[in-house]
C-alpha positions as MATLAB code, in Angstrom:
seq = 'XXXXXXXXXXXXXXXXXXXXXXXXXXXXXXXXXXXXXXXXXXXXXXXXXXXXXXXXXXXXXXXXXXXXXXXXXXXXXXXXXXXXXXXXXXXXXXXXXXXXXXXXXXXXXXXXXXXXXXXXXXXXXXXXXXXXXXXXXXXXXXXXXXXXXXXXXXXXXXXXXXXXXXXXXXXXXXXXXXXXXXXXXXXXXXXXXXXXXXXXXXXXXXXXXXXXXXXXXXXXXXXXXXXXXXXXXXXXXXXXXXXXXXXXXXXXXXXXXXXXXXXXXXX';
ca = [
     102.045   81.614  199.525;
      99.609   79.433  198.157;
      97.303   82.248  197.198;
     100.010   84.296  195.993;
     100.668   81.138  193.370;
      97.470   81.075  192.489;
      97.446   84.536  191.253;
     100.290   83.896  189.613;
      98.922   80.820  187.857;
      95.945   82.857  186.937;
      97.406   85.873  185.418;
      99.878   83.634  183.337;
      96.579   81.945  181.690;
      95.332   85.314  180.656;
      98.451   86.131  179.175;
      98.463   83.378  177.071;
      95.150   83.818  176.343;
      95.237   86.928  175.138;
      98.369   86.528  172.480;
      97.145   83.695  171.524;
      94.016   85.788  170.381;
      96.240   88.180  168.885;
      98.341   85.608  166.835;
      95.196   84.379  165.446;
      94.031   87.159  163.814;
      95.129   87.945  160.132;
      96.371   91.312  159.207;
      95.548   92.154  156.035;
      97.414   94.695  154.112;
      95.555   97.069  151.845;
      96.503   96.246  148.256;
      96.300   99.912  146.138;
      93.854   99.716  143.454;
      95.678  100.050  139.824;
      95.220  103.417  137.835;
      93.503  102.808  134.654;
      95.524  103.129  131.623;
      94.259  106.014  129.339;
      94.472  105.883  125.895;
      95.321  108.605  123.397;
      92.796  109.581  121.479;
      93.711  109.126  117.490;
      94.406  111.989  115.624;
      92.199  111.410  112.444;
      94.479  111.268  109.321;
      93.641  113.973  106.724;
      92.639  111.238  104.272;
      94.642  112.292  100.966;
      92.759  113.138   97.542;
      92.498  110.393   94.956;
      94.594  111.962   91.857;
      92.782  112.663   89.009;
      94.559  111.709   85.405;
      95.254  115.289   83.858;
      92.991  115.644   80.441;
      95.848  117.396   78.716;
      93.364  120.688   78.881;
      94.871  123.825   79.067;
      93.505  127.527   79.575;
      95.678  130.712   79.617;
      94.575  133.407   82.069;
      96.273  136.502   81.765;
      97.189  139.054   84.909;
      96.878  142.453   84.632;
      97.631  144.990   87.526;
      95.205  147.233   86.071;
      92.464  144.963   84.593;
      92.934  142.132   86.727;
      92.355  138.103   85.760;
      91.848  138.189   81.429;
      89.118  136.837   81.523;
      87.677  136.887   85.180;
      85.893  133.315   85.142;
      86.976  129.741   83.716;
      84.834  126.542   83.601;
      87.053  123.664   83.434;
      86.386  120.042   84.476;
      88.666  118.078   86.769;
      92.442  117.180   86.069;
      91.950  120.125   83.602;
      95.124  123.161   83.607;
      95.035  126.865   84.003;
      97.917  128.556   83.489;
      98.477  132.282   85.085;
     100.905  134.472   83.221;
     101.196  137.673   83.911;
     101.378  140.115   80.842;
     102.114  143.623   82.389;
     105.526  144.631   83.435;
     104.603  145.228   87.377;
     105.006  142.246   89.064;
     101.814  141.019   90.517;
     101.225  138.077   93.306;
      98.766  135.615   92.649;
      96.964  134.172   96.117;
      94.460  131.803   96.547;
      91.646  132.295   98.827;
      90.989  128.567   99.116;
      93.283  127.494  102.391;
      91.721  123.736  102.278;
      92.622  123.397   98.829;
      95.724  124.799  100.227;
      96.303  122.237  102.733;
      94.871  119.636  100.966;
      95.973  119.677   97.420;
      98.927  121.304   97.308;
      97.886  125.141   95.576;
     100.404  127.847   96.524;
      99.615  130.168   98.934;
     100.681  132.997   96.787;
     102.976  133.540   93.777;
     105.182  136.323   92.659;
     105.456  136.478   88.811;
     107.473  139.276   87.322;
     106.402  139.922   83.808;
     106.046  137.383   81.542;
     106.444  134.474   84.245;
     103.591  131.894   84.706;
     102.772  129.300   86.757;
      99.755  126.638   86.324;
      97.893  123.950   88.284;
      95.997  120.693   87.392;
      92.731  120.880   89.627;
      92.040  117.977   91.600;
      88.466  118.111   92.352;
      85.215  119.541   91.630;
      84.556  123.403   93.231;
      84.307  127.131   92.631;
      87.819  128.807   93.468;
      88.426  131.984   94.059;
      92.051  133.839   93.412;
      93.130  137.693   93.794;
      95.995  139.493   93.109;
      98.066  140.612   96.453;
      97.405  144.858   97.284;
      94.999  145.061   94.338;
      90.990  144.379   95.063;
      90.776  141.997   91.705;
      89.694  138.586   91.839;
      89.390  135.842   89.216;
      87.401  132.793   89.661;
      87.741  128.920   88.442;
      84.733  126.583   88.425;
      85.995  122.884   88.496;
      82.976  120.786   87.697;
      83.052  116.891   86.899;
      81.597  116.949   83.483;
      80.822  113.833   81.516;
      81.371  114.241   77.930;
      77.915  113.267   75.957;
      78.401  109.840   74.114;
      78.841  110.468   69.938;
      75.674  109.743   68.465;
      75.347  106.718   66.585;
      75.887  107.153   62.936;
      72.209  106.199   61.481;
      72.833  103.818   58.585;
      70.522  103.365   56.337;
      69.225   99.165   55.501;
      71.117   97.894   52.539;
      68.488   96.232   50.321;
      69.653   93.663   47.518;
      68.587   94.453   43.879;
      65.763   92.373   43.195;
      65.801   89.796   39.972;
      65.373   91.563   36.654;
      65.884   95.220   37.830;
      68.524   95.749   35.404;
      69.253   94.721   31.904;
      73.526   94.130   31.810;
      75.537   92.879   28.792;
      79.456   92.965   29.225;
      81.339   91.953   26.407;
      84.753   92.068   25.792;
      87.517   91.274   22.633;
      89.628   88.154   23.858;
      92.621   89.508   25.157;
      95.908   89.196   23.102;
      98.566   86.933   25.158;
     101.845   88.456   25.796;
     103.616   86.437   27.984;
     103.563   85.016   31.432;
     100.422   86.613   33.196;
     100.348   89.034   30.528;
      97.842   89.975   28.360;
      96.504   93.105   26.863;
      92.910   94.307   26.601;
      91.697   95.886   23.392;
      88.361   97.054   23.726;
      85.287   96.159   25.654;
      81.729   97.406   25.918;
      78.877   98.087   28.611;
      75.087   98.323   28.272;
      73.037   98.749   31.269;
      69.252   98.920   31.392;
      66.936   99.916   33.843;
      63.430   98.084   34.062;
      61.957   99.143   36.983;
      60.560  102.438   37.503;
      62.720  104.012   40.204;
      65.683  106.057   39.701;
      68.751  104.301   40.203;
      72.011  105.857   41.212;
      75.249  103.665   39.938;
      78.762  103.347   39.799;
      80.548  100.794   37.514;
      83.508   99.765   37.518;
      85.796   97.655   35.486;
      87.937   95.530   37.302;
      90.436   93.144   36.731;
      91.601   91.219   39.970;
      92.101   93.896   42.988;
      92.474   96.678   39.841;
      90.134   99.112   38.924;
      90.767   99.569   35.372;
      87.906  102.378   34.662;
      85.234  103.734   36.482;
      81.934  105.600   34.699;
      79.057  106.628   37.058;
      75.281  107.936   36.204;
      71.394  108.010   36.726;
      68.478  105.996   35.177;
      65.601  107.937   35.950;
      63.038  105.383   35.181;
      62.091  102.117   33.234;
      63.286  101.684   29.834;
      66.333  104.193   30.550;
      69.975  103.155   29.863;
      73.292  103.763   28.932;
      76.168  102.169   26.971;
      79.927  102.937   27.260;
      83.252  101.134   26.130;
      86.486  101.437   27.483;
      88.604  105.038   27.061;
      91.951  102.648   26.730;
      93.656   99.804   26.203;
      94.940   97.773   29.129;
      97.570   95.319   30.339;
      95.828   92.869   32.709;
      97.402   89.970   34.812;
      94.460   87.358   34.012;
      91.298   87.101   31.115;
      88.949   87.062   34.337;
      87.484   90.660   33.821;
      84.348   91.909   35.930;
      81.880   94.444   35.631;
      81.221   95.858   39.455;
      77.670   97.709   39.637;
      77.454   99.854   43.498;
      73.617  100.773   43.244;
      73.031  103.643   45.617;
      70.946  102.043   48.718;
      71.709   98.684   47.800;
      74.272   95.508   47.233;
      76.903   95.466   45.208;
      76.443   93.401   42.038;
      79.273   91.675   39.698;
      78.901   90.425   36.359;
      82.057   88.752   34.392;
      82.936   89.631   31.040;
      81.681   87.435   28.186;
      84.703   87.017   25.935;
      83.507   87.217   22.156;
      85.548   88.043   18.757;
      83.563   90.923   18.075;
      80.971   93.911   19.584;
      79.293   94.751   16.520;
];
């Protein structure tokens, strides 16, 4: 009986033992590694065409079923207009052969135009384009090209030199004007000598003036030194003021004044 406890005893131990061995393991449970998130590649944008300011340039092509594009090649520059019209009575179709100008700047596919119909487009950007007309083997062509207009050359002006001391001989005389009123007087007669003393030829236009008025105007040549001319005035005339000039524009140089010596007579 003893024995048979013992055994007992023993085989309890083991028992205990053993789960306890088994409770102190740790289970682990498998955790599932996540899927990796995959992105959509971006569909690139079709990056739209800067607009070009139209030039205000037009060019008429005319379509022909039998003759085809009248005339056959344009060279515009950018933002510059052809118009299409078709001047037989078929109808024709106008098509484009360019499909990424197509997409990409908006040019018909094709166009019917009966007779006497047009259509037009502003081109957008430099290129050679090439259009047909539908069921007939005619093509016409438009070369865009971004041409830069050449600057206007500057005007050469020639150095404006002043009339050196002595060069001309001037006496300007005139009767004393007769008072009429209020800034009103009336000039009778006057008279002009001019003298050239250097020996050039001088180019001139004189002019009598009489505040912002040009009362007469005489122009002439002195060939050389010692040459001159004399002239008095063709009329009489009513001036606002006594201050009367004599204006001298010598070709290739500065304008000259000289007032009006008043004296009671030009004898």
């Amino acid at each position: 009986m003893t024995r048979f406890k013992s055994i007992i005893f023993i085989t309890v131990i083991c028992s205990a033992v053993l789960l306890s061995g088994c409770l102190g393991e740790k289970v682990t449970t498998p955790v599932p590694t996540p899927t990796p998130a995959v992105t959509a590649a971006a569909t690139p944008l079709e990056t739209p065409l800067p607009m070009v300011t139209p030039t205000g340039n037009k060019t008429l092509v005319k379509l022909d079923s039998r003759r085809g594009f009248v005339p056959d090649t344009q060279t515009i520059n950018t933002g510059d207009e052809i118009i299409w019209e078709n001047s037989e009575v078929e109808t024709v179709t106008l098509v484009s052969k360019d499909r990424l100008l197509i997409s990409n700047d908006g040019l018909y596919d094709n166009e019917t135009l009966p007779y006497g119909r047009r259509t037009s487009y502003v081109f957008q950007k430099p290129g050679n384009y090439t259009f047909y007309l539908d069921k007939i083997n005619l093509n016409g062509t438009v070369i865009v090209g971004s041409f830069v207009a050449a600057p206007a050359p500057t005007p050469q002006v020639s150095a404006i030199k002043k009339l050196a001391p002595g060069t001309l001989y001037v006496s300007a005389r005139m009767l004393k004007p007769a008072y009429w009123g209020p800034e009103k007087y009336e000039l009778e007669s006057l008279k002009v000598s001019i003298t050239n003393q250097r020996n050039i030829p001088l180019s001139i236009k004189a002019q009598i003036i009489n505040g912002e008025q040009i009362l007469e105007e005489n122009s002439f040549t002195l060939k050389r030194d010692g040459s001159g001319t004399e002239f008095a005035n063709e009329k009489r005339h009513f001036i606002n003021s006594t201050n009367v000039t004599l204006r001298l524009l010598v070709q290739g140089y500065e304008t000259t004044e000289y007032n009006f010596t008043e004296v009671s007579s030009l004898n």
